[in-house]
C-alpha positions as CSV (number, residue, x, y, z in Angstrom):
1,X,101.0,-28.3,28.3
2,X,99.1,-25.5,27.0
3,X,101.6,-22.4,28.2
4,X,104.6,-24.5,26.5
5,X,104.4,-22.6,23.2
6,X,104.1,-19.3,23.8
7,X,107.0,-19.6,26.7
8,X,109.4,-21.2,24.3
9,X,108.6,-18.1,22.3
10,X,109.1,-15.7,25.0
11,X,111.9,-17.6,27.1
12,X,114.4,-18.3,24.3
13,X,114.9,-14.1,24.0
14,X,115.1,-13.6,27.7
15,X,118.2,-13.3,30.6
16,X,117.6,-15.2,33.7
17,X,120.4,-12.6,35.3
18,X,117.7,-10.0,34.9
19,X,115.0,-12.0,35.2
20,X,113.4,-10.4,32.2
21,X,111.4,-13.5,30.7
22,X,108.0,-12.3,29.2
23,X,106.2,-15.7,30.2
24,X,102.4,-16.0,29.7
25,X,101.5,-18.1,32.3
26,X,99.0,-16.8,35.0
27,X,97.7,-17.4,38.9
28,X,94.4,-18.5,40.6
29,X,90.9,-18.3,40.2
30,X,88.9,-16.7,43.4
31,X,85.8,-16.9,42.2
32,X,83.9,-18.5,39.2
33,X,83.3,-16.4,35.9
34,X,80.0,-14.5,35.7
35,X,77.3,-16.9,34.4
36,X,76.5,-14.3,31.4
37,X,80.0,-14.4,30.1
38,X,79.7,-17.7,28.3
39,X,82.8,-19.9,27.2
40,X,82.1,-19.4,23.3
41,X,84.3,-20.6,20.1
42,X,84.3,-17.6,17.7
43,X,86.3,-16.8,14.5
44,X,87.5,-12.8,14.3
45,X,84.3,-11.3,12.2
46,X,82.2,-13.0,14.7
47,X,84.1,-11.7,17.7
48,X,83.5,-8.3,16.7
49,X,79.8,-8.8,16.0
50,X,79.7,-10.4,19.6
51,X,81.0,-7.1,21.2
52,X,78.9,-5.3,19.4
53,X,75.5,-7.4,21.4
54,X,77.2,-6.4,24.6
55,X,75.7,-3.1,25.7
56,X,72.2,-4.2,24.5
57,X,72.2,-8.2,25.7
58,X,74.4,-7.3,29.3
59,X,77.2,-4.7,30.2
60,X,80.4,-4.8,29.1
61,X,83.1,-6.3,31.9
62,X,85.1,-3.6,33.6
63,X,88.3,-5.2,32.6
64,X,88.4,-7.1,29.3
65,X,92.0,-9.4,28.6
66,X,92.6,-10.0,25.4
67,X,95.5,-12.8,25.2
68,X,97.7,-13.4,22.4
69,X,99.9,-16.2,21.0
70,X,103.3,-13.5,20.4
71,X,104.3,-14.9,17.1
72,X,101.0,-14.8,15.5
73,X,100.0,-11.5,12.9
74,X,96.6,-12.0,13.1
75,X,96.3,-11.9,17.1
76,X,97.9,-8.4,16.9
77,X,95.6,-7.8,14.0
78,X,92.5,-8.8,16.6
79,X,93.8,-6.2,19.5
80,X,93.7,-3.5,16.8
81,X,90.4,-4.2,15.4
82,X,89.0,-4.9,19.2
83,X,90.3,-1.4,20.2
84,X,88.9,0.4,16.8
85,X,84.8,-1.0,17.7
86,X,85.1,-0.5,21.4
87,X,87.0,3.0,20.6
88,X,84.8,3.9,17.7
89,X,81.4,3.7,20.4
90,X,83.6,5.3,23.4
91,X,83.3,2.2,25.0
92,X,87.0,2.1,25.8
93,X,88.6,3.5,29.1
94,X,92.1,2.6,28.6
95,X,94.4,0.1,27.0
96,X,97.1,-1.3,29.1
97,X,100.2,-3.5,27.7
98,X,102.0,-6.1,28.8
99,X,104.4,-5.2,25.9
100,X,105.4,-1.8,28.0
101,X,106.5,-1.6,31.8
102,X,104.2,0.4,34.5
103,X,105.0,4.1,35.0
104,X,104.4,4.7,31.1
105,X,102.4,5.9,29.6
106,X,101.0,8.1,26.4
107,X,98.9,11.1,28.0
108,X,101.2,13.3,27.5
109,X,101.4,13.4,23.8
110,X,100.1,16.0,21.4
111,X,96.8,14.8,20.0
112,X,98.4,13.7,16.2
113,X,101.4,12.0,18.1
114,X,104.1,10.3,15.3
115,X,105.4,6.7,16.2
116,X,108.4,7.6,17.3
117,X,106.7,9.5,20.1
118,X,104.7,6.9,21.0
119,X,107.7,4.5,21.6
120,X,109.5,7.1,23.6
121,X,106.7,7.8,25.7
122,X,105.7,3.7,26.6
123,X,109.9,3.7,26.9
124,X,109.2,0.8,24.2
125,X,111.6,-1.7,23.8
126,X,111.8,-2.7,20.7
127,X,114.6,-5.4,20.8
128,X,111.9,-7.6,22.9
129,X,109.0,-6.3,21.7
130,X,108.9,-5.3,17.7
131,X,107.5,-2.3,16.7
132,X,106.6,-3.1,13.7
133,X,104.5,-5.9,15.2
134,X,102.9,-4.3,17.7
135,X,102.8,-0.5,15.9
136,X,98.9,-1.0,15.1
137,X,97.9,-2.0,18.2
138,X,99.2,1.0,19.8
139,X,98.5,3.7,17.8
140,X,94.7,2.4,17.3
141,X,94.3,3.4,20.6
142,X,96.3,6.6,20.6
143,X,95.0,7.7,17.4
144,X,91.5,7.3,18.8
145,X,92.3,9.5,21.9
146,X,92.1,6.4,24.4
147,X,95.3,6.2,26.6
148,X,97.6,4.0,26.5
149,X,99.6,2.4,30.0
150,X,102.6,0.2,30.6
151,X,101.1,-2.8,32.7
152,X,104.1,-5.0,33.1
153,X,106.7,-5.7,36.4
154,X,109.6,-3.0,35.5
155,X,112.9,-5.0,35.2
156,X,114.8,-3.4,38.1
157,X,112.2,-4.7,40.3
158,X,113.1,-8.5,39.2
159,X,115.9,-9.4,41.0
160,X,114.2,-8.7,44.1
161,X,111.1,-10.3,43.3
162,X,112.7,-13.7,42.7
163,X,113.8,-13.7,46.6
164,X,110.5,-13.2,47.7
165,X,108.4,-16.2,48.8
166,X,105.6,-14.8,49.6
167,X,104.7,-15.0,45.9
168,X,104.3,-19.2,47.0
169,X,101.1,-18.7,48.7
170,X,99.1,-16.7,45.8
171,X,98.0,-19.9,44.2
172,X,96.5,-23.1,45.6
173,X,99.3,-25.8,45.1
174,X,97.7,-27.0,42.0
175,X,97.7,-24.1,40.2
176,X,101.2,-23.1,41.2
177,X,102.7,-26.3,40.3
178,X,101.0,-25.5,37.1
179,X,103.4,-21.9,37.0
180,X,106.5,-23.8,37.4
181,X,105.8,-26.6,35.3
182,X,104.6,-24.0,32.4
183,X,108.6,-22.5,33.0
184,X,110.0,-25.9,33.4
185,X,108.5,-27.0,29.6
186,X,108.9,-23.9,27.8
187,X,112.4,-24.0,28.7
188,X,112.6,-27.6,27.5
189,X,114.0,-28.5,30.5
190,X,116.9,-26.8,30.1
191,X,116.5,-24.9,33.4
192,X,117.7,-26.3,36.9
193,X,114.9,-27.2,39.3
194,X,116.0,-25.0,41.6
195,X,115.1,-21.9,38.8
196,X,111.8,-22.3,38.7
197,X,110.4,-21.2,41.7
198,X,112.2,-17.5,41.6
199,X,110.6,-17.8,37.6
200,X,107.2,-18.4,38.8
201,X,107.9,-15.6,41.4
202,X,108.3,-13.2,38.3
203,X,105.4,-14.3,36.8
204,X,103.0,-13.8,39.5
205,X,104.5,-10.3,40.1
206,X,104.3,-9.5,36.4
207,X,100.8,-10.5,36.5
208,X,100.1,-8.5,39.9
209,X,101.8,-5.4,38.7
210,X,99.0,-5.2,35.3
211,X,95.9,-5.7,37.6
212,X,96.9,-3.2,39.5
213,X,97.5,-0.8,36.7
214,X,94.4,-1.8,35.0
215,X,92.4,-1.5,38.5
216,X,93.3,1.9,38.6
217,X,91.8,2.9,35.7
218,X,88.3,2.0,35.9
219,X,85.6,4.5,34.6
220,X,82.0,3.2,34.9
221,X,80.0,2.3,31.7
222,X,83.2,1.4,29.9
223,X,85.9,-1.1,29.9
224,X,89.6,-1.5,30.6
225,X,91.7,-3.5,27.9
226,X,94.4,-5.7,28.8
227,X,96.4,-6.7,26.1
228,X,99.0,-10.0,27.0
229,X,100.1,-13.2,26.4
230,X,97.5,-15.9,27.0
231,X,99.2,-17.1,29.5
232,X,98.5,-13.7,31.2
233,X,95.2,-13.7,31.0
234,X,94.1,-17.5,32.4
235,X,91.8,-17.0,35.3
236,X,93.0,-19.8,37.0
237,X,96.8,-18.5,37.0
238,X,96.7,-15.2,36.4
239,X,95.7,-11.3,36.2
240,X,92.2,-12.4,36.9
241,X,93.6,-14.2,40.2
242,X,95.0,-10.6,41.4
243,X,91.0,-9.0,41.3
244,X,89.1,-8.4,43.4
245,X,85.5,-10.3,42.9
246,X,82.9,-7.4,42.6
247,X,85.0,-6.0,39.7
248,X,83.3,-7.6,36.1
249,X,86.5,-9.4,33.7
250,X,86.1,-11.0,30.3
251,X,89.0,-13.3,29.0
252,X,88.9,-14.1,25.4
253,X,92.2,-16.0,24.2
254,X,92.8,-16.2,20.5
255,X,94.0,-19.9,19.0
256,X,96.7,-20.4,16.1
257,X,94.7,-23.5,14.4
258,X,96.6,-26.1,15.9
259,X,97.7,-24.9,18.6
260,X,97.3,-26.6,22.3
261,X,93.7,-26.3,23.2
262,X,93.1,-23.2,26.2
263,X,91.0,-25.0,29.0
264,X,87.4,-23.7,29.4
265,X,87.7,-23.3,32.9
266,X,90.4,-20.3,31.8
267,X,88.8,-18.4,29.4
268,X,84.8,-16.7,28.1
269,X,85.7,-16.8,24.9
270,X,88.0,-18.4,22.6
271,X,89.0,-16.7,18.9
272,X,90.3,-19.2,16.6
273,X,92.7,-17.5,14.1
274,X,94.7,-19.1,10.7
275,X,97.9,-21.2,11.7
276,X,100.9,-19.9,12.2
277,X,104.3,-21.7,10.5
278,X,106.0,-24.6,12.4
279,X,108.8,-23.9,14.1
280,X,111.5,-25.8,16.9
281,X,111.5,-23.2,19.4
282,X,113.8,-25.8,21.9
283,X,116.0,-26.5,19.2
284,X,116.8,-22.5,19.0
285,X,116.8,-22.7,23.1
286,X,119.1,-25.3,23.2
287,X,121.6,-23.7,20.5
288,X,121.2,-20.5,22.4
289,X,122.4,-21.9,25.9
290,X,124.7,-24.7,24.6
291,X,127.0,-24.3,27.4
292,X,124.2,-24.2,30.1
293,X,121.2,-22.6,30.7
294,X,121.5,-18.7,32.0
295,X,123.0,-18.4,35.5
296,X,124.6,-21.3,35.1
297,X,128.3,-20.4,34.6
298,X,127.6,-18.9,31.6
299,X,126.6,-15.4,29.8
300,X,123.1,-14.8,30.0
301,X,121.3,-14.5,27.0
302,X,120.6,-10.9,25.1
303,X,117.0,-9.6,27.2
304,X,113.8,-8.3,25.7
């Protein structure tokens, strides 16, 4: 399945005690894509030549998702440059992150902010989310004057949001069978069946909680940017799902060569980018919770 990677990825750092698992999975689809946002295969260069066509072929979305593979250098390295040529024209409203929680953000800094500002201002956490990793991608936006927001579900809210069933009905049943079997995989079936549902609850809200925060920040004649984890981004299962039809969106989802194939119906555009090296995420899951899966009569495992 095609969020099993990038869950494994995510899911092997995080605690089910605190609920803190930075899945990219996603929720339903209202309403078809807009006919002009075509599903097209492009490498990097030609991505950036394609953004540049958008204010003279048709406008730009109001809320552009760009969704990454977590592990892969050159998805960050495609957030930055995406930022710099929509920056660079003024086309750029905002940037929100998954990467950050909501209620941060960097308008309060001096205009020539230093990294460490920038981290204490998105409250980043660096344990789940490396710096170093994600430093460009950041300060390309902050170093070009656009703000910078915390999109994603804060982890004291969690708890709380696994009790709540009224996450169930987002989805039709398909697609939120596809949530819980996304969890169910990328946590090698490790996880009791009876963990899933409150998981899925998380990632609905997580999704939820950065369409909100990018809705807010719309400006005409420019575009929000939503920077996630494909599974994020999927308009079947997610942010998309949480918008409101009259507002424009533009997935693109970049692809580690090799990597399961994203369904067309999810995404406009599809970025290939160089493979990334092989590696067992289960077998590290499974030496991680060798006595039994989080929540299951043992310690959880260290959080992002």
């Amino acid at each position: 399945m095609q969020l099993k990677t990038i869950l494994i990825n995510k899911l092997a750092r995080a605690t089910l005690a605190a609920a803190v698992l930075a899945l990219a999975g996603c929720g339903a689809l209202r309403s078809p894509p807009p006919s002009s946002l075509a599903a097209d295969a492009l490498d990097a260069p030609a991505w950036l030549q394609h953004l540049e066509r958008f204010d003279r072929a048709q406008p730009l979305p109001a809320i552009l998702l760009l969704g990454e593979q977590h592990d892969a250098p050159a998805h960050q390295q495609w957030e930055r440059d995406t930022i710099q040529a929509l920056a660079r024209d003024g086309r750029l409203a905002a940037v929100v992150l998954e990467m950050a929680h909501a209620g941060t953000d960097s308008r309060a800094l001096d205009a020539n902010p230093s990294e460490n500002d920038v981290q204490a201002a998105l409250q980043w956490n660096a344990a789940g989310w490396p710096w170093e990793r994600y430093a460009p991608v950041v300060m390309a936006a902050v170093q070009a004057g656009v703000p910078v927001y915390g999109g994603n579900l804060a982890r004291s809210a969690m708890r709380g949001v696994m009790q709540q069933a009224h996450w169930d009905q987002h989805l039709p049943p398909e697609a939120w069978e596809r949530q819980r079997d996304a969890i169910r995989t990328g946590h090698c079936g490790l996880l009791p069946e009876a963990q899933l549902t409150p998981m899925a609850r998380i990632q609905l809200a997580k999704d939820e909680r950065m369409a909100q925060t990018a809705k807010a920040l719309l400006q005409p004649g420019k575009t929000v940017l939503i920077v996630a984890g494909r599974g994020h981004v999927l308009r079947e299962v997610g942010i998309p799902t949480w918008l409101p039809a009259h507002i424009t969106t533009g997935v693109a989802v970049a692809q580690a060569q090799g990597a399961e194939p994203t369904r067309v119906s999810d995404r406009d555009w599809l970025v290939h980018t160089p493979a990334i090296p092989a590696e067992d995420h289960c077998a590290a899951l499974r030496a991680q919770w060798k006595d039994g899966a989080p929540g299951t009569n043992r310690p959880a495992a260290k959080q992002p």
